[in-house]
C-alpha positions in Angstrom: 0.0 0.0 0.0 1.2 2.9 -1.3 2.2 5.6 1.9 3.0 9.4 1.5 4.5 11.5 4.1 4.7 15.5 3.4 6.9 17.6 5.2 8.7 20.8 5.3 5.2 23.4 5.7 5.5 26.0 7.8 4.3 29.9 8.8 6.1 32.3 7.1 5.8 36.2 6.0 4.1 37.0 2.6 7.7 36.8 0.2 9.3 34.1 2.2 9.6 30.9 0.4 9.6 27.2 1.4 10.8 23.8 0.4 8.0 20.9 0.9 8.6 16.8 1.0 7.3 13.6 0.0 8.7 10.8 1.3 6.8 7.8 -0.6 7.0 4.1 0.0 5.0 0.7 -1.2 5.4 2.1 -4.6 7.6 2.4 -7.7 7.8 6.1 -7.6 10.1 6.4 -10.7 7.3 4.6 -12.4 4.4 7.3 -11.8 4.1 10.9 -12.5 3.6 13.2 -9.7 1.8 15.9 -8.0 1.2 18.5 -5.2 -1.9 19.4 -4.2 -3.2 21.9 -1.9 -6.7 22.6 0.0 -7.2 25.5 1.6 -10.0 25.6 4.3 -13.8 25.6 2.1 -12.4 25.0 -0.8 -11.4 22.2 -3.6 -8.2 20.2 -3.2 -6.5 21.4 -6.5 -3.1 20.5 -8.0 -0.9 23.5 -8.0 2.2 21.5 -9.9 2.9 17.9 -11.5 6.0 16.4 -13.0 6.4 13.7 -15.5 8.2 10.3 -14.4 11.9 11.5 -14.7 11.2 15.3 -14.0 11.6 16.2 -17.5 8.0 17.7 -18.0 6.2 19.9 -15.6 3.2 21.4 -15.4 1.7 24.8 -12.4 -1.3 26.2 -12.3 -1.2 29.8 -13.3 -1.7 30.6 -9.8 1.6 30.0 -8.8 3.8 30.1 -12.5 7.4 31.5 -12.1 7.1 30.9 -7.7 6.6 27.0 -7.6 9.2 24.6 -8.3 8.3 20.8 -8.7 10.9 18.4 -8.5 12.2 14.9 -8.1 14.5 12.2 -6.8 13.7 9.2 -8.1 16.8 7.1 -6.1 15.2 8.9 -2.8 11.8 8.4 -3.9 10.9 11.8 -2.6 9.4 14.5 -4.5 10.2 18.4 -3.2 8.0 21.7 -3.7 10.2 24.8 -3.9 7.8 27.9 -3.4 9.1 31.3 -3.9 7.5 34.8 -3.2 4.5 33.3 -1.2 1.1 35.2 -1.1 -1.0 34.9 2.2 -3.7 32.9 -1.1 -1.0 30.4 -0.8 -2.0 29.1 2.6 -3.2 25.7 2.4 -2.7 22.0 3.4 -0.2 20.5 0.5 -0.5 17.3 -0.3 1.5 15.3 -2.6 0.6 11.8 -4.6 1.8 9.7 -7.5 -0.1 7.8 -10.3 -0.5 7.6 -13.6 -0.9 10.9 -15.4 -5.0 10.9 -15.6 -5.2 10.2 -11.7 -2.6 13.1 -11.2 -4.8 15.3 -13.4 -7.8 13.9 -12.2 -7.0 13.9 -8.6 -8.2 10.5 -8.7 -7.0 8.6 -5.7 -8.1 6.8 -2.5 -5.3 7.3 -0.1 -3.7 10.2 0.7 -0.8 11.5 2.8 -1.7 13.4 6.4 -0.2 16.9 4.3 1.4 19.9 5.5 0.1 23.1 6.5 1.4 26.1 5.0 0.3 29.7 6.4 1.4 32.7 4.6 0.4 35.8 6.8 0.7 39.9 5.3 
């Protein structure tokens, strides 16, 4: 069974930037694309960022264009979220999961890491 373990959130001041983990296991993550994901309190989960299976494709929302960073390390099995010049709208839970491309897209999955909180305050 496939386990996800996000790490790295954090409070920080609108412009401050943060680097979030996922630490997977029970899965061949160098097999799957991935994503991050984020929920912020009455809203969606949406994904924010995806990567293809060796990093060399990846994908952002508008929303966070030119600030995110998605990345990979396929020996590690851990995926990282670099985010640059955070907006107090960035405050969320972030959640990360692997799959094939249509469950990254779709958000199609049944198990889920605990995520991390981010807060972004003015």
């Amino acid at each position: 069974q496939v386990q996800l373990v996000e790490s790295g959130g954090g409070s920080v001041q609108a412009g401050g930037s943060l680097r979030l983990s996922c630490a997977t296991s029970g899965i061949i993550f160098s097999g799957n694309y991935m994503g991050w994901y984020r929920q912020a309190p009455g809203k969606q989960r949406e994904l924010v960022a995806r990567t293809s299976m060796v990093g060399a494709n990846t994908n952002y929302v508008d929303s966070v264009k030119g600030r995110f960073t998605i990345s990979r390390d396929n020996a590690k099995r851990t995926g990282y979220l670099q985010m640059n010049s955070l907006k107090p709208e960035d405050t969320a839970v972030y959640y990360c999961n692997v799959g094939s491309l249509v469950q990254v897209i779709t958000t199609n999955f049944t198990s889920w890491g605990q995520g991390t909180q981010v807060t972004v305050s003015s």
